[in-house]
TORPA-4810 file (N, C-alpha, C, O; in nm, 3 decimals):
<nodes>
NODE_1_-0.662_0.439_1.889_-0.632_0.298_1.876_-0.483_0.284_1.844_-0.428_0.353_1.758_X
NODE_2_-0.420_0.190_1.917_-0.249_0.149_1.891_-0.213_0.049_1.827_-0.263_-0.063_1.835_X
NODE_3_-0.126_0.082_1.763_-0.079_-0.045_1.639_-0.134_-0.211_1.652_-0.162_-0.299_1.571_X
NODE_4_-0.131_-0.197_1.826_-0.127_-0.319_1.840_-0.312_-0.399_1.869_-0.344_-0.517_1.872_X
NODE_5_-0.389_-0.286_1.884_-0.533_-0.284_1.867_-0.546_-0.297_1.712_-0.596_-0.389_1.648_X
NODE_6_-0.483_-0.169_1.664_-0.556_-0.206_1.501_-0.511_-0.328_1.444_-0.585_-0.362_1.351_X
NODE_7_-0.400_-0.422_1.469_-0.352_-0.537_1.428_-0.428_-0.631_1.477_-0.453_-0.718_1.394_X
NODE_8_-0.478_-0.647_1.586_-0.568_-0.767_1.644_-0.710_-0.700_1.553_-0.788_-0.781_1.502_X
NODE_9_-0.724_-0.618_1.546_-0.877_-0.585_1.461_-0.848_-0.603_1.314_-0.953_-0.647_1.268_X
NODE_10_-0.788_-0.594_1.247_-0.740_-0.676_1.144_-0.749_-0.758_1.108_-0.808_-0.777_1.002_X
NODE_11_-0.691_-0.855_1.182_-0.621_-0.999_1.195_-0.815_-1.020_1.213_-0.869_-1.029_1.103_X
NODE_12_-0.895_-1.027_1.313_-1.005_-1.048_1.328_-1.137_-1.032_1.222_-1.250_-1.079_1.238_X
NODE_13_-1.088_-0.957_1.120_-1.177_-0.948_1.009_-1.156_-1.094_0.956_-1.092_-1.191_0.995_X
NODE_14_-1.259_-1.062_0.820_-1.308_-1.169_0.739_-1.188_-1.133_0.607_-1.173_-1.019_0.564_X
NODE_15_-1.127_-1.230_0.567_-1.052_-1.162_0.397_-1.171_-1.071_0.354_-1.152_-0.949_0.357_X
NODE_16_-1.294_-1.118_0.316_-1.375_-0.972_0.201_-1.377_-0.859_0.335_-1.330_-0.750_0.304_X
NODE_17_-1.412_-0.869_0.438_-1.364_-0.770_0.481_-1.239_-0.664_0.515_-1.244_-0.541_0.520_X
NODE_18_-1.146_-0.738_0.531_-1.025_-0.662_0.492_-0.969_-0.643_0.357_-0.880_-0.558_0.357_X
NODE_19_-1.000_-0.705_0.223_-1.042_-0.629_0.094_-1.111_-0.488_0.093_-1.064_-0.397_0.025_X
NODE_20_-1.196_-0.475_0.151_-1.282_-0.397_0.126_-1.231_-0.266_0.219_-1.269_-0.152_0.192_X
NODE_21_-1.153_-0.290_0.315_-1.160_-0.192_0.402_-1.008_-0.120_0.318_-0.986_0.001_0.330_X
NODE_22_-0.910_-0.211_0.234_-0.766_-0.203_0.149_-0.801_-0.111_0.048_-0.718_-0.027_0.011_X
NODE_23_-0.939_-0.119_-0.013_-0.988_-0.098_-0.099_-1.084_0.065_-0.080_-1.099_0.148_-0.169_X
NODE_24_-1.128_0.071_0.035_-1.202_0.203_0.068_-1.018_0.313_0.090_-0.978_0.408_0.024_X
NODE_25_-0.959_0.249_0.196_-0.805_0.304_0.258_-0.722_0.364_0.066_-0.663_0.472_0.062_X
NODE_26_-0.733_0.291_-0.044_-0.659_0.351_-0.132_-0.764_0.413_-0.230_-0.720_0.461_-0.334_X
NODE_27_-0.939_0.417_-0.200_-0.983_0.528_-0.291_-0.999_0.683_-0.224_-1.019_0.791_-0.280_X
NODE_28_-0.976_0.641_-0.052_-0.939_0.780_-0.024_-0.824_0.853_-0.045_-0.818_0.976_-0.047_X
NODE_29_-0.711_0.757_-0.062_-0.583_0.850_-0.090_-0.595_0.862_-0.315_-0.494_0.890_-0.380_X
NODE_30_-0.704_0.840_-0.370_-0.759_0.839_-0.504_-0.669_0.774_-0.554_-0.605_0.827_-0.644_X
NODE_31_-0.639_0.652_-0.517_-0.561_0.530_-0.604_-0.657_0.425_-0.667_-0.747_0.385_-0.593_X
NODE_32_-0.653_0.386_-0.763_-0.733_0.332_-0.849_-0.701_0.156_-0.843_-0.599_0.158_-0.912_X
NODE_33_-0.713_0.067_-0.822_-0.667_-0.079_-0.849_-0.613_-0.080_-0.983_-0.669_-0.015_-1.071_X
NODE_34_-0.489_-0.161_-1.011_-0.450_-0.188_-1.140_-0.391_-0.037_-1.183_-0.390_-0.010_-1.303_X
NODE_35_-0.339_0.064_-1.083_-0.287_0.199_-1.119_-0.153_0.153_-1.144_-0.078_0.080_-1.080_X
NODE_36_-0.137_0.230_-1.284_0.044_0.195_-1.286_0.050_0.231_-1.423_-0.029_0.307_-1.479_X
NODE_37_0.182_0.151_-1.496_0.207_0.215_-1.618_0.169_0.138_-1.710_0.226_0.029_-1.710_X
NODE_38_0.058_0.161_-1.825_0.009_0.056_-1.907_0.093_0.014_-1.982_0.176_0.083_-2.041_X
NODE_39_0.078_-0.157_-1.993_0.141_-0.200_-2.091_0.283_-0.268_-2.011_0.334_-0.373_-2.050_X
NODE_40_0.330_-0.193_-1.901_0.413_-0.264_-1.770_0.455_-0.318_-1.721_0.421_-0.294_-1.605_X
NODE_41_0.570_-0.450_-1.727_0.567_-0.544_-1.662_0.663_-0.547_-1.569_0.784_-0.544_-1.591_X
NODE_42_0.583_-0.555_-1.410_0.745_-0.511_-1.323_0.756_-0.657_-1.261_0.668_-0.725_-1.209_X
NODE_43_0.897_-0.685_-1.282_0.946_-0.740_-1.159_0.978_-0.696_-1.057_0.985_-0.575_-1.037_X
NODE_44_1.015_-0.818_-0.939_1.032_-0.774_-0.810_1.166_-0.731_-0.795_1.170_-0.640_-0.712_X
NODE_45_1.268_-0.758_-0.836_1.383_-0.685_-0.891_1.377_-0.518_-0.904_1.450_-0.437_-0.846_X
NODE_46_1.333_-0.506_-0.943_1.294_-0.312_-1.022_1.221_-0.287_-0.906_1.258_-0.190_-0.840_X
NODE_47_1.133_-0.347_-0.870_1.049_-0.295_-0.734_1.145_-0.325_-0.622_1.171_-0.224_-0.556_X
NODE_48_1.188_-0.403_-0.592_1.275_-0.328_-0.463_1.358_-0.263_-0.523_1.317_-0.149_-0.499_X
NODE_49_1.470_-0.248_-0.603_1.528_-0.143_-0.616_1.467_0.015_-0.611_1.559_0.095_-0.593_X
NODE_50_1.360_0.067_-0.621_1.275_0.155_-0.619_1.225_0.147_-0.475_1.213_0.250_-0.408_X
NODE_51_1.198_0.042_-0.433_1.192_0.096_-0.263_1.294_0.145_-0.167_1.279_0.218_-0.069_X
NODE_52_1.436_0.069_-0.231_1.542_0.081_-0.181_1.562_0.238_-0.206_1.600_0.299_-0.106_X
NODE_53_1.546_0.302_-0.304_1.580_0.447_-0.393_1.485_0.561_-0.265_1.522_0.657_-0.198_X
NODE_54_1.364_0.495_-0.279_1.282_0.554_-0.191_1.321_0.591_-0.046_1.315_0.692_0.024_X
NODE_55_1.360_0.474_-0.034_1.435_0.461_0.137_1.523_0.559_0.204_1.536_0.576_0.325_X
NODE_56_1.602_0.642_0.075_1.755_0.735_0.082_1.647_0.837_0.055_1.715_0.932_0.094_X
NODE_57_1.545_0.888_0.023_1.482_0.979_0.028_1.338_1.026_0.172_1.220_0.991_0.160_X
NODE_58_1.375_1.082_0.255_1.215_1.096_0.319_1.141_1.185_0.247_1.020_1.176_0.229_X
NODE_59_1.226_1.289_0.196_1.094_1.381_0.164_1.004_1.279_0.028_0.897_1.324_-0.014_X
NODE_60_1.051_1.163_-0.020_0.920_1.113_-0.080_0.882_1.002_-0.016_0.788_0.950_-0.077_X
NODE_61_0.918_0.933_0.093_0.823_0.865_0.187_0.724_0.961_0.308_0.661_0.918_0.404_X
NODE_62_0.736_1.080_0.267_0.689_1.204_0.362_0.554_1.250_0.258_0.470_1.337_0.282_X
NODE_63_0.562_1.183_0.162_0.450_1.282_0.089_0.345_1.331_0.157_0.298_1.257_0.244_X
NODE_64_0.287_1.455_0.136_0.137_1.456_0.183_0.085_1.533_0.110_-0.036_1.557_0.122_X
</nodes>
């Protein structure tokens, strides 16, 4: 399937269905909802700067 199939199949779900499918997609990579640092409060400020940081790096947009 090509980007542009899985995007029309997407787009074609129900919201609880594409919840659910967001939700199966990050307990296989064992991400938890609400994962992060307790107690935490990020702005969007700090978060793009950290994507930006990310960006100058592949080997950690490469993880596997």
């Amino acid at each position: 399937m090509n980007k542009e199939e899985r995007t029309k199949r997407f787009q074609s779900m129900s919201s609880i269905e594409r919840q659910k499918l967001i939700l199966k997609k990050m307990q296989d990579l064992g991400l938890a909802v609400g994962s992060g640092v307790p107690n935490k409060k990020y702005d969007s400020k700090e978060i793009y700067e950290l994507i930006h940081i990310a960006n100058c790096f592949p080997e950690i947009r490469e993880k596997k």
